[in-house]
LOMI-188648 format. One record per atom (N, C-alpha, C): atom name; x, y, z; residue in one letter. Coordinates in steps of 0.02 Angstrom, whole numbers. Layout:
<rs>
CA X Y Z A .
...
</rs>
This chain:
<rs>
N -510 -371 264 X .
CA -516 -410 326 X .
C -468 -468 324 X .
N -437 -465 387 X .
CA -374 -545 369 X .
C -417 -588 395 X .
N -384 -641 347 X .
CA -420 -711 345 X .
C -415 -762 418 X .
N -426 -815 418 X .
CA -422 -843 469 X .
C -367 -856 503 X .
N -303 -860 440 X .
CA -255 -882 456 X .
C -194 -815 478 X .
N -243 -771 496 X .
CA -194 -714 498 X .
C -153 -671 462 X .
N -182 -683 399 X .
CA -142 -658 356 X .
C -181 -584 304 X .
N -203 -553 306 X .
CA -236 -512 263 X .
C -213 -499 182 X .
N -271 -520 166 X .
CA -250 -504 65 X .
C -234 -429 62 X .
N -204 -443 21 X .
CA -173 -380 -24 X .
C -222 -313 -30 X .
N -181 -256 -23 X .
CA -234 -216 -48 X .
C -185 -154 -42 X .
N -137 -128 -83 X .
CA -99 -56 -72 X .
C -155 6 -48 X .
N -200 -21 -65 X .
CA -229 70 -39 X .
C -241 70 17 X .
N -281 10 48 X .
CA -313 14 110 X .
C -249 -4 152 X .
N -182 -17 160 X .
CA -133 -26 177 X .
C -98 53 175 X .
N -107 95 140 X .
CA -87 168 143 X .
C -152 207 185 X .
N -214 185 200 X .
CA -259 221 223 X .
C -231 201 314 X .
N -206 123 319 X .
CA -207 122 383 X .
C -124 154 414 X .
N -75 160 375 X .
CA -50 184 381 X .
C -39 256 404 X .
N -62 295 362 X .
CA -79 380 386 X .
C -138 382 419 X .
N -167 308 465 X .
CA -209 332 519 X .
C -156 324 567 X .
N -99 276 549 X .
CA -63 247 612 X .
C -31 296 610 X .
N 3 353 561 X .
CA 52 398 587 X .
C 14 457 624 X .
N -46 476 599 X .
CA -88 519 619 X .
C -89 503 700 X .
N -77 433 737 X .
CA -100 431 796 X .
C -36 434 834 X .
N 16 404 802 X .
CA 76 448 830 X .
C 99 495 823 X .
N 65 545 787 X .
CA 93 605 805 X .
C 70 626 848 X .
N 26 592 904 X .
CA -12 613 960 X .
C 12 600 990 X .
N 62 533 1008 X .
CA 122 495 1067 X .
C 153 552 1077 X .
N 198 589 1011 X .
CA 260 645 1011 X .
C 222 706 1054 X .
N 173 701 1028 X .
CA 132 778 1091 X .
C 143 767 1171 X .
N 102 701 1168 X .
CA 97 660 1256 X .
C 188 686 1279 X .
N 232 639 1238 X .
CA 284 644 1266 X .
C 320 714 1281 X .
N 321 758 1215 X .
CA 344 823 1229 X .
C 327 848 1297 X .
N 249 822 1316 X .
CA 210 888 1392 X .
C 277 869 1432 X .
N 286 786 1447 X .
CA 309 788 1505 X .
C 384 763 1504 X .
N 420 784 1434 X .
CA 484 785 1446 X .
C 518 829 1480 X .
N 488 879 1503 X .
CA 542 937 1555 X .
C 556 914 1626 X .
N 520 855 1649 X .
CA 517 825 1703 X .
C 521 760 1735 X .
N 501 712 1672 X .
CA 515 641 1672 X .
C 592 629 1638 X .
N 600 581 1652 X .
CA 686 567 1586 X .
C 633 523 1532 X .
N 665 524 1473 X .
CA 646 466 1420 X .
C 625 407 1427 X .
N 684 373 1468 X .
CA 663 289 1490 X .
C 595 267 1523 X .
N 597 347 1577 X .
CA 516 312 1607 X .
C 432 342 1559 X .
N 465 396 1512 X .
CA 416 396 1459 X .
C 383 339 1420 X .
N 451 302 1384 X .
CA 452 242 1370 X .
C 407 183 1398 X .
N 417 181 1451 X .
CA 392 121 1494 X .
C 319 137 1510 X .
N 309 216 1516 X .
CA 240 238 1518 X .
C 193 217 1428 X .
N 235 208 1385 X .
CA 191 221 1307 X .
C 185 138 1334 X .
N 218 95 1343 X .
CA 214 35 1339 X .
C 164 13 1377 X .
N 178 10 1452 X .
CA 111 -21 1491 X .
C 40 24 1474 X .
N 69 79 1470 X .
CA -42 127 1455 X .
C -53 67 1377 X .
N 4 41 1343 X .
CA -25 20 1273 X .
C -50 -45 1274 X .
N -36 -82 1319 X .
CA -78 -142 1347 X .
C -141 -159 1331 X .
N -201 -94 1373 X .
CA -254 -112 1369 X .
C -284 -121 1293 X .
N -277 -57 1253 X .
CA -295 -74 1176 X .
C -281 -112 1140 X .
N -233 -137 1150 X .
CA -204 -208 1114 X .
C -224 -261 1154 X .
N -255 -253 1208 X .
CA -288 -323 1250 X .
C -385 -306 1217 X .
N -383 -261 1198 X .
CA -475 -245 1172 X .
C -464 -271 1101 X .
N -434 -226 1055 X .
CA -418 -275 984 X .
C -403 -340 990 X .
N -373 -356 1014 X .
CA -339 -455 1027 X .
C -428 -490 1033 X .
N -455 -444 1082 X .
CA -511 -483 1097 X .
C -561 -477 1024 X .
N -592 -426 986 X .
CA -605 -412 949 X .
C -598 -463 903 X .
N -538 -474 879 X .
CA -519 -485 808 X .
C -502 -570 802 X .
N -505 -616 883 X .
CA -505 -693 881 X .
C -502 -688 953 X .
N -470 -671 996 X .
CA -477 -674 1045 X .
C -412 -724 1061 X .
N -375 -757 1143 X .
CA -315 -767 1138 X .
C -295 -811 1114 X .
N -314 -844 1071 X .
CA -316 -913 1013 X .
C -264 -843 956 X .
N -275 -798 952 X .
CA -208 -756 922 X .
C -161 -732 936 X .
N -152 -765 1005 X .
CA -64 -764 1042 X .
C -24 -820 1032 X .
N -61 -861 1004 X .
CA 5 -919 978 X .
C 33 -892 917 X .
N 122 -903 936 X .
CA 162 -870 874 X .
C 194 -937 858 X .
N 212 -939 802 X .
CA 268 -999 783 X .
C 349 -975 773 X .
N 349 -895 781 X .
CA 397 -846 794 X .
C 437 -817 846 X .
N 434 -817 905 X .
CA 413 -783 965 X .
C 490 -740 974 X .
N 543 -768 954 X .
CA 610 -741 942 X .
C 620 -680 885 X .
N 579 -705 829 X .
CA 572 -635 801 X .
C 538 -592 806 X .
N 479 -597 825 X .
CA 451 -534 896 X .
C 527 -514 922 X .
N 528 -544 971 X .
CA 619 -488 1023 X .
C 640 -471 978 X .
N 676 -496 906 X .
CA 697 -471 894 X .
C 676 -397 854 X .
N 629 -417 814 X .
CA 601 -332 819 X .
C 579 -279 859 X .
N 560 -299 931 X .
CA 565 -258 969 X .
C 627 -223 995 X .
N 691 -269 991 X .
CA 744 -247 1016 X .
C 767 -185 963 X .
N 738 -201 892 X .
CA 766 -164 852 X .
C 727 -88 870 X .
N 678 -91 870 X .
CA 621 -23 885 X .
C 662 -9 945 X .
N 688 -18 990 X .
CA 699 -21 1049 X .
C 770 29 1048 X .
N 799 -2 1011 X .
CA 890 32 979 X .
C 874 80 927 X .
N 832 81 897 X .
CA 833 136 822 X .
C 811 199 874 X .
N 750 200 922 X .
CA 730 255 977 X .
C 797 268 1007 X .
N 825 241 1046 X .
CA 880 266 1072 X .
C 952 289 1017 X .
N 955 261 971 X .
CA 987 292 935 X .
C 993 374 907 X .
N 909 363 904 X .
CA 904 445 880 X .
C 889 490 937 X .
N 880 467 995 X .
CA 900 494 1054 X .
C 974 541 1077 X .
N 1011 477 1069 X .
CA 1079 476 1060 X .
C 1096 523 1015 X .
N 1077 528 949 X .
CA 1099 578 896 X .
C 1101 637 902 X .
N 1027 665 939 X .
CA 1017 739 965 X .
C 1053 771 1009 X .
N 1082 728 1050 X .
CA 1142 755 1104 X .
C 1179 779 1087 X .
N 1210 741 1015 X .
CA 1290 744 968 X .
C 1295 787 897 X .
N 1214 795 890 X .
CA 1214 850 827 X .
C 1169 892 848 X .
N 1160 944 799 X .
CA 1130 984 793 X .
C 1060 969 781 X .
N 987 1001 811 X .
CA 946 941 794 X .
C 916 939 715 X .
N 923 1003 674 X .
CA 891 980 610 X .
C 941 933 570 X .
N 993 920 607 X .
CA 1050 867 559 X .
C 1008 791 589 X .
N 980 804 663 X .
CA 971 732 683 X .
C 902 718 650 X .
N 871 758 641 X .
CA 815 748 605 X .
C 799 735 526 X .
N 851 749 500 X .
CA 878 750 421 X .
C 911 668 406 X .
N 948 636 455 X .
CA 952 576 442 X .
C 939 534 474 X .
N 885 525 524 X .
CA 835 490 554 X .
C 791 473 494 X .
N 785 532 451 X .
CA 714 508 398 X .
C 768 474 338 X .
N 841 458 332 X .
CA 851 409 298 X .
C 833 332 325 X .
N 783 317 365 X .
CA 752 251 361 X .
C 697 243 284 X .
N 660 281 263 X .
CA 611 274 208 X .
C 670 246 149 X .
N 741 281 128 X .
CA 772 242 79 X .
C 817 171 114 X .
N 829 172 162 X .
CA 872 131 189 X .
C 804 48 161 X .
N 763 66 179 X .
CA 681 18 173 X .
C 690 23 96 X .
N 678 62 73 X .
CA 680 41 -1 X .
C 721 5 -43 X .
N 786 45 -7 X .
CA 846 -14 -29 X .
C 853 -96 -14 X .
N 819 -93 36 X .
CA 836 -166 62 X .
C 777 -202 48 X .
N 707 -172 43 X .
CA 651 -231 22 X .
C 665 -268 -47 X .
N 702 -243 -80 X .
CA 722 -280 -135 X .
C 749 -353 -109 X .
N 804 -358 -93 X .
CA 862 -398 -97 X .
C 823 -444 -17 X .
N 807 -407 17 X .
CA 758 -449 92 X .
C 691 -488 85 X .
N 655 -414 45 X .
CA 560 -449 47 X .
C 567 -482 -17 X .
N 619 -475 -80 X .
CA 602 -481 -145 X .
C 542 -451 -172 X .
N 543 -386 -140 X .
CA 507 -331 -172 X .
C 524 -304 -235 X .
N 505 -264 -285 X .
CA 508 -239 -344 X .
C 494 -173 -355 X .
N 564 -156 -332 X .
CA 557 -75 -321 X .
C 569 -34 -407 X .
N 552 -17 -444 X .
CA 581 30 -507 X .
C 575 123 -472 X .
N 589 162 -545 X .
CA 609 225 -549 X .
C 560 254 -504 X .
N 499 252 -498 X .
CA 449 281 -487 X .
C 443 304 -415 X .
N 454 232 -401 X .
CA 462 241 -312 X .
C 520 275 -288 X .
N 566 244 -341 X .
CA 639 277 -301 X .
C 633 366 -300 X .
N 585 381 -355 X .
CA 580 463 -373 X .
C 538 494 -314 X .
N 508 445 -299 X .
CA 460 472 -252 X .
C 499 483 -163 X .
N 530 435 -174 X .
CA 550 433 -85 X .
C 611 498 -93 X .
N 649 498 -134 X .
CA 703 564 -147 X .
C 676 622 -150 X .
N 622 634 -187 X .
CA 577 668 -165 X .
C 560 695 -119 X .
N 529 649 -66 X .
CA 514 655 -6 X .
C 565 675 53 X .
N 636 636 19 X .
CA 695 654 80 X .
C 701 729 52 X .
N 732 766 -10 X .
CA 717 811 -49 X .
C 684 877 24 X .
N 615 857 20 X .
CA 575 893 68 X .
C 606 891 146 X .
N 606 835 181 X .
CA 632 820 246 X .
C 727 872 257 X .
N 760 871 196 X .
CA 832 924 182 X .
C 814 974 198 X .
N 754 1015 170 X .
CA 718 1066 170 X .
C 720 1107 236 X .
N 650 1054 260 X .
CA 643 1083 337 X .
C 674 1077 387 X .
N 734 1018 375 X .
CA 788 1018 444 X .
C 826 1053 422 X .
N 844 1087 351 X .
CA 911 1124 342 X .
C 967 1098 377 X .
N 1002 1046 357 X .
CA 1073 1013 407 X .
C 1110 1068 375 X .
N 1181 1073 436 X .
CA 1222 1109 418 X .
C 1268 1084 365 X .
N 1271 1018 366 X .
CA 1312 996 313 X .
C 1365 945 364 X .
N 1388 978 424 X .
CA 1430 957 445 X .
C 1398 893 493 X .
N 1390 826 447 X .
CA 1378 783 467 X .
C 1432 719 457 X .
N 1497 715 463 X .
CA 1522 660 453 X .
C 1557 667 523 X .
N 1530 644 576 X .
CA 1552 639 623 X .
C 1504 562 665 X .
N 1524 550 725 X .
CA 1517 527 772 X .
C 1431 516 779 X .
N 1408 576 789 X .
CA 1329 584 801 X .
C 1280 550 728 X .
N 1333 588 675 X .
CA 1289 554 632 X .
C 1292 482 596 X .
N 1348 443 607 X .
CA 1363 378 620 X .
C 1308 359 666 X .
N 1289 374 731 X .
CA 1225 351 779 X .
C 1143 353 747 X .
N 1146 413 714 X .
CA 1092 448 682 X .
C 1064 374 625 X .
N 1124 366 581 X .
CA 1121 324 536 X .
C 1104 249 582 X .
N 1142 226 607 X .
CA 1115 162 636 X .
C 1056 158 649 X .
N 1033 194 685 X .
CA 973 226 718 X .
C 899 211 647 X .
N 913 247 593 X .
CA 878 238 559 X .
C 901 186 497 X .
N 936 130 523 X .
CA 942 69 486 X .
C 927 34 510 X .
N 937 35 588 X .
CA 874 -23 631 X .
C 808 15 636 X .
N 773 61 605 X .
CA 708 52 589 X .
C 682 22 536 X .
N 724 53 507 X .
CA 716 18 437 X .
C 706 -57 420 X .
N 746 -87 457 X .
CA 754 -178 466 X .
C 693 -189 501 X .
N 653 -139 572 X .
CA 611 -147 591 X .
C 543 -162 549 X .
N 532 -108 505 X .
CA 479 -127 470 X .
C 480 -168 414 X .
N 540 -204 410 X .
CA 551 -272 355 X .
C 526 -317 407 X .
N 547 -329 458 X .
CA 538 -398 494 X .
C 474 -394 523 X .
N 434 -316 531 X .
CA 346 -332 528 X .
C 325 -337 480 X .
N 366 -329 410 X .
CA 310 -349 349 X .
C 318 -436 354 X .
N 367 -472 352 X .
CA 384 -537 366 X .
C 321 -570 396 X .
N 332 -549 464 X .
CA 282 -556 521 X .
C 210 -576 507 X .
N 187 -525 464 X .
CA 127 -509 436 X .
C 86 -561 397 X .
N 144 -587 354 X .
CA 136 -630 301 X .
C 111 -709 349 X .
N 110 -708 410 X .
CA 97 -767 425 X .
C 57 -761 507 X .
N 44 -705 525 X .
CA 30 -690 601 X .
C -19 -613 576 X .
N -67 -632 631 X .
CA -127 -583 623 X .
C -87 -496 654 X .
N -97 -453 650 X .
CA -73 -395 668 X .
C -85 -379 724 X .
N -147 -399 773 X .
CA -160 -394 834 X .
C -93 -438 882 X .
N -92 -509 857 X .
CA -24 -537 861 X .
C 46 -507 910 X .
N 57 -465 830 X .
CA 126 -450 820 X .
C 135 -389 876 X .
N 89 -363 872 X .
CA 53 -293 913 X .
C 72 -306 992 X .
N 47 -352 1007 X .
CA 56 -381 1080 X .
C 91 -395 1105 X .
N 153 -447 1073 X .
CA 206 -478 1075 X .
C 254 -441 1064 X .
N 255 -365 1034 X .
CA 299 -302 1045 X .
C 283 -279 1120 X .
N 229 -293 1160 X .
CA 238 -266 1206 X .
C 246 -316 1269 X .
N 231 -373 1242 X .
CA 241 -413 1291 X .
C 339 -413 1312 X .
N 374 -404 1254 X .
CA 436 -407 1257 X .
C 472 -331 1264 X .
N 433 -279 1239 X .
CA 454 -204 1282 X .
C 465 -202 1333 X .
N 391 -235 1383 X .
CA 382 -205 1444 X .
C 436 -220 1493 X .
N 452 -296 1500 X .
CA 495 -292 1546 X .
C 567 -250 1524 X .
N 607 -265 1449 X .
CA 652 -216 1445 X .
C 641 -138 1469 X .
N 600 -100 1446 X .
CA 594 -30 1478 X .
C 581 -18 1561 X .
N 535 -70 1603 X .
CA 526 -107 1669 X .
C 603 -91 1677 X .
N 639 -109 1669 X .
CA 708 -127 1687 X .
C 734 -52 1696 X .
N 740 -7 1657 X .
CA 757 34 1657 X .
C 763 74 1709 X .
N 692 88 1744 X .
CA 669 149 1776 X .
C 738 133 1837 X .
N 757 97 1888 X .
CA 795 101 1935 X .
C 839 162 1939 X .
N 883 140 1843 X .
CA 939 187 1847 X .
C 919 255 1839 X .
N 850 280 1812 X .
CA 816 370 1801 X .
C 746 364 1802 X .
N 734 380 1858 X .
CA 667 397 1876 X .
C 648 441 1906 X .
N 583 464 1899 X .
CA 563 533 1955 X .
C 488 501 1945 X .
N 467 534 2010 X .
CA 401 532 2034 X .
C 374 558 1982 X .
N 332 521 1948 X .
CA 272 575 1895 X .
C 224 622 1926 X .
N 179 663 1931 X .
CA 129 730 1959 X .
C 86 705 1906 X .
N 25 715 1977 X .
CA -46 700 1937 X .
C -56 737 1880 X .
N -39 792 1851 X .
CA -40 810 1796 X .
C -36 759 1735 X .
N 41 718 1744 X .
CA 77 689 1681 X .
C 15 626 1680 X .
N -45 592 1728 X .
CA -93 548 1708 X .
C -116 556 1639 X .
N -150 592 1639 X .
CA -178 601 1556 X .
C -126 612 1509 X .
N -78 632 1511 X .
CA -42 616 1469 X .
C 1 537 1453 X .
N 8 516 1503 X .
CA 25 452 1521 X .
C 0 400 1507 X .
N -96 423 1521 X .
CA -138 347 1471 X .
C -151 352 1410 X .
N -157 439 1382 X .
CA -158 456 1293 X .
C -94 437 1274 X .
N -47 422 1291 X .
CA 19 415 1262 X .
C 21 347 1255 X .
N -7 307 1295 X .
CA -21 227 1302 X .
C -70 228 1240 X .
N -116 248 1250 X .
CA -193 232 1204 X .
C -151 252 1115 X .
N -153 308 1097 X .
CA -120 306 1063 X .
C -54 287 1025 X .
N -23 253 1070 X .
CA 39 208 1032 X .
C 9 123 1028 X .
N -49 95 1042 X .
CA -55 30 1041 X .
C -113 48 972 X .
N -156 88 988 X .
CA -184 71 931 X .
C -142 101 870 X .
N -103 119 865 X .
CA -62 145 809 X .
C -12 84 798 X .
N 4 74 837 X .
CA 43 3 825 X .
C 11 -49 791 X .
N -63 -65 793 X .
CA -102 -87 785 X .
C -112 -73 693 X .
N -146 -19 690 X .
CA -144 6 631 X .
C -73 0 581 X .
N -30 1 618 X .
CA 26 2 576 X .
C 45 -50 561 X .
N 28 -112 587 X .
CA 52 -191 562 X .
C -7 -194 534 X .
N -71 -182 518 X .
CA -135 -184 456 X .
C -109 -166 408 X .
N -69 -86 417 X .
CA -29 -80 354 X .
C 21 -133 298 X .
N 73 -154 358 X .
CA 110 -191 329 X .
C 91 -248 293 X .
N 17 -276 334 X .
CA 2 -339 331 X .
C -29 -334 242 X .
N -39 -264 216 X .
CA -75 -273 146 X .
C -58 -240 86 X .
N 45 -198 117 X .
CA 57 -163 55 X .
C 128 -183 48 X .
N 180 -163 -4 X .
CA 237 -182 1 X .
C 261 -124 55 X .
N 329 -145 78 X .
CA 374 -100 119 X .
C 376 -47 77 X .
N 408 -61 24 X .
CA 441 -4 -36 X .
C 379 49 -54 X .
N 318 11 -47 X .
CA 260 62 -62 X .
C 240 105 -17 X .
N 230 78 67 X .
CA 237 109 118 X .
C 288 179 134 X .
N 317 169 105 X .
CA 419 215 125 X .
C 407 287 119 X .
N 380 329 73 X .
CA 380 374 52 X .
C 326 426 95 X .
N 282 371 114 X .
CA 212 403 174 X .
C 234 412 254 X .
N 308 398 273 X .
CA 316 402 340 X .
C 347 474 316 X .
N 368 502 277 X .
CA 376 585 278 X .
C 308 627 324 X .
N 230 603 314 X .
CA 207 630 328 X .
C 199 617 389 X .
N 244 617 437 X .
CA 234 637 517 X .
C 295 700 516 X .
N 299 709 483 X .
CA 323 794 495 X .
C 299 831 482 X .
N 248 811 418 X .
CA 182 865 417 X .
C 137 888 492 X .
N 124 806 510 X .
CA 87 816 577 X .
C 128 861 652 X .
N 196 839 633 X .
CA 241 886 690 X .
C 249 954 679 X .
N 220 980 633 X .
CA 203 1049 590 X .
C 138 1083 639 X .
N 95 1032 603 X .
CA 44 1065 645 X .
C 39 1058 730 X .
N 61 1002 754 X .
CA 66 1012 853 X .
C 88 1050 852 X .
N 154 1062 830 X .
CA 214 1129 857 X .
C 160 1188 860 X .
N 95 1200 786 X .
CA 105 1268 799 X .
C 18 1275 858 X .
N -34 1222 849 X .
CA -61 1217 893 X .
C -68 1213 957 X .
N -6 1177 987 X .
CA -1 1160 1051 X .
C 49 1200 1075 X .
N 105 1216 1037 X .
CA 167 1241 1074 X .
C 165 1308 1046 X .
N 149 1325 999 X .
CA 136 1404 968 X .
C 208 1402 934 X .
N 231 1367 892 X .
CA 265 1377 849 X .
C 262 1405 794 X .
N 302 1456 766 X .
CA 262 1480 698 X .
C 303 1441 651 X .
N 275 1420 602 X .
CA 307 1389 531 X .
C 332 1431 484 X .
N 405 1411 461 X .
CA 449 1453 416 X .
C 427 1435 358 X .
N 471 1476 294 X .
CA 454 1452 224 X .
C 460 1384 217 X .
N 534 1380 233 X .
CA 567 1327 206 X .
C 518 1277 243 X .
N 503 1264 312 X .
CA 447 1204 311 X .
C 381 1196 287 X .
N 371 1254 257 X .
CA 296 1251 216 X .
C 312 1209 175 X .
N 372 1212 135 X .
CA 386 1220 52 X .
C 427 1132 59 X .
N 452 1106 124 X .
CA 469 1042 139 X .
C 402 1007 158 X .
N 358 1032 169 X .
CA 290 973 198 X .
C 261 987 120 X .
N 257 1009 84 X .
CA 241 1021 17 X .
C 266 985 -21 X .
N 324 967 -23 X .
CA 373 888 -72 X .
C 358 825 -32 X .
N 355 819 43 X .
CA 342 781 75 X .
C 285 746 48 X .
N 210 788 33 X .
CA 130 769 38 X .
C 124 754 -45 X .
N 193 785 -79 X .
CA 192 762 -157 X .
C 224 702 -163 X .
N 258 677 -133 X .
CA 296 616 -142 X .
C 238 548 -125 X .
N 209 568 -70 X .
CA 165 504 -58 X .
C 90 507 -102 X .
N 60 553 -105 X .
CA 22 565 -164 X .
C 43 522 -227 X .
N 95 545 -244 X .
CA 130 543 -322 X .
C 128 455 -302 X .
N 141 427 -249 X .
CA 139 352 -258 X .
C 63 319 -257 X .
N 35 341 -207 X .
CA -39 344 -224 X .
C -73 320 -301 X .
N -49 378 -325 X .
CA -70 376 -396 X .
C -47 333 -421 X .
N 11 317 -422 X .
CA 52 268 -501 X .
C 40 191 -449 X .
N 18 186 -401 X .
CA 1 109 -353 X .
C -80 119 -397 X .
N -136 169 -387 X .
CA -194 147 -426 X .
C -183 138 -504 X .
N -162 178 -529 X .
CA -139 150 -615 X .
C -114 86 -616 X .
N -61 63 -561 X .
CA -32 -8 -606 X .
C -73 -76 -584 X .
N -122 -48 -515 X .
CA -157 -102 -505 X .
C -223 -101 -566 X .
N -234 -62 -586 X .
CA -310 -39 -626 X .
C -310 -90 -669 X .
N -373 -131 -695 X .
CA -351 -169 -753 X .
C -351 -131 -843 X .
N -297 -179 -856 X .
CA -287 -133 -911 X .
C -291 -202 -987 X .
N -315 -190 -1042 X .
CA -325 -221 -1099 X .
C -265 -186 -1148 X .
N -238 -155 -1123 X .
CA -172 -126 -1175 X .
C -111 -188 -1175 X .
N -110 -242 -1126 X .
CA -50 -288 -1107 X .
C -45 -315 -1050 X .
N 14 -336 -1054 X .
CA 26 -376 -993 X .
C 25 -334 -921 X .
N 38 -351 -856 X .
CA 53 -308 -820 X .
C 98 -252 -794 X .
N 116 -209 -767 X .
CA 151 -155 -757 X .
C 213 -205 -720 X .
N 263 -166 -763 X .
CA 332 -170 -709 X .
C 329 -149 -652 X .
N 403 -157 -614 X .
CA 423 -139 -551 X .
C 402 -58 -560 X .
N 360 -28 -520 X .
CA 362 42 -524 X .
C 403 87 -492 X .
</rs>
């Protein structure tokens, strides 16, 4: 539970539990959005996850202090992490046009090392072998099931890469955030500063939505605020570097929509990639309870 001052103590596990609730609930956004991409453009998808995400983050806000947790002493680094979420989406937007998509999907998921690399030298995190084995690992798996052709030194994947270096910076500047602002907060103030940017948008591509795209329109809302939600609880109680290796598993979850909702059948190779994927974050799991455990053999565990 975070304290008064907004800040929640430490806790790697329960920071990995809220995490793979928060990816678990976006992989429900990617469903919403898929129904009604054959008919909406992106931008007004966008603007749809944002205003439906309002209300849940106006019920938690109330919940958790009520608007005595909208004062920031930050309010610029809010924009600026929104702008970044804002550019890393369109980036990998951008990428899929210009590559092939298991290439755009193959280095989109270099955000988990791009984060590892940099919580060092940014959060003064303490990354060792363990983790680094684990997230390679995990990309390892993600090679797997996008199979890139190889032919990635081009144009698209220059975009691809940006794309997943401003996520990457994204979830440094919500662990930041965290350290001093309640998560309901940070939650809000991403959308208080989305809305009008995506608002802006619709002029230049819009289409009438069909009563159909409603329910998809307020689950796509409902589910990206409280996941947003969940996902700064995360930040607020584990390192970045410990986090990194567990965003593989929203390809597990895009495994199963594809074959539930869209009747996709699953190949080897993505069995055998969600399989290194679910071993990599496990495998951190474990060596995060060993080095926290107390131990009478010595001092404490190194950088793992």
């Amino acid at each position: 539970m975070a304290s008064e001052t907004g800040v929640a103590p430490p806790n790697p596990r329960h920071g990995i539990y809220y995490l793979l609730a928060s990816i678990s609930v976006f992989s429900l956004v990617g469903v919403m959005a898929k129904l009604m991409s054959d008919h909406l453009p992106p931008n007004e998808i966008a603007a749809a996850r944002v205003i439906f995400g309002i209300p849940p983050v106006l019920v938690i806000l109330w919940r958790t202090g009520g608007w005595a947790r909208l004062r920031t002493i930050q309010p610029w680094a809010h924009c600026w992490r929104t702008v970044l979420g804002l550019m890393g989406m369109t980036c990998f937007f951008a990428s899929m046009t210009l590559l092939p998509l298991a290439d755009a999907i193959a280095i989109s998921y270099a955000a988990p090392l791009f984060l590892t690399a940099l919580s060092a030298p940014f959060l003064g995190e303490k990354v060792g072998p363990h983790r680094w084995s684990a997230v390679l690992v995990g990309f390892a798996g993600i090679l797997v099931m996008a199979q890139p052709t190889g032919d990635v030194l081009n144009l698209g994947a220059l975009v691809g890469l940006i794309g997943a270096l401003c996520h990457a910076v994204n979830m440094m500047v919500a662990r930041r955030l965290t350290a001093k602002e309640h998560p309901s907060t940070i939650s809000l103030w991403f959308l208080v500063w989305a809305a009008p940017l995506t608002l802006a948008t619709l002029p230049f591509s819009f289409a009438w939505p069909e009563w159909r795209d409603l329910g998809p329109m307020i689950g796509l809302g409902l589910a990206a605020g409280i996941g947003q939600y969940w996902f700064m609880q995360a930040f607020a109680r584990t390192p970045a570097s410990t986090l990194a290796p567990f965003n593989y598993i929203g390809l597990i979850w895009a495994l199963v929509w594809g074959v539930l909702v869209f009747g996709e059948s699953p190949t080897q190779r993505l069995l055998i990639g969600a399989a290194l994927v679910a071993a990599s974050g496990l495998y951190i799991a474990h060596r995060e309870t060993v080095r926290k455990a107390p131990s009478s053999a010595g001092p404490p565990a190194a950088a793992d």
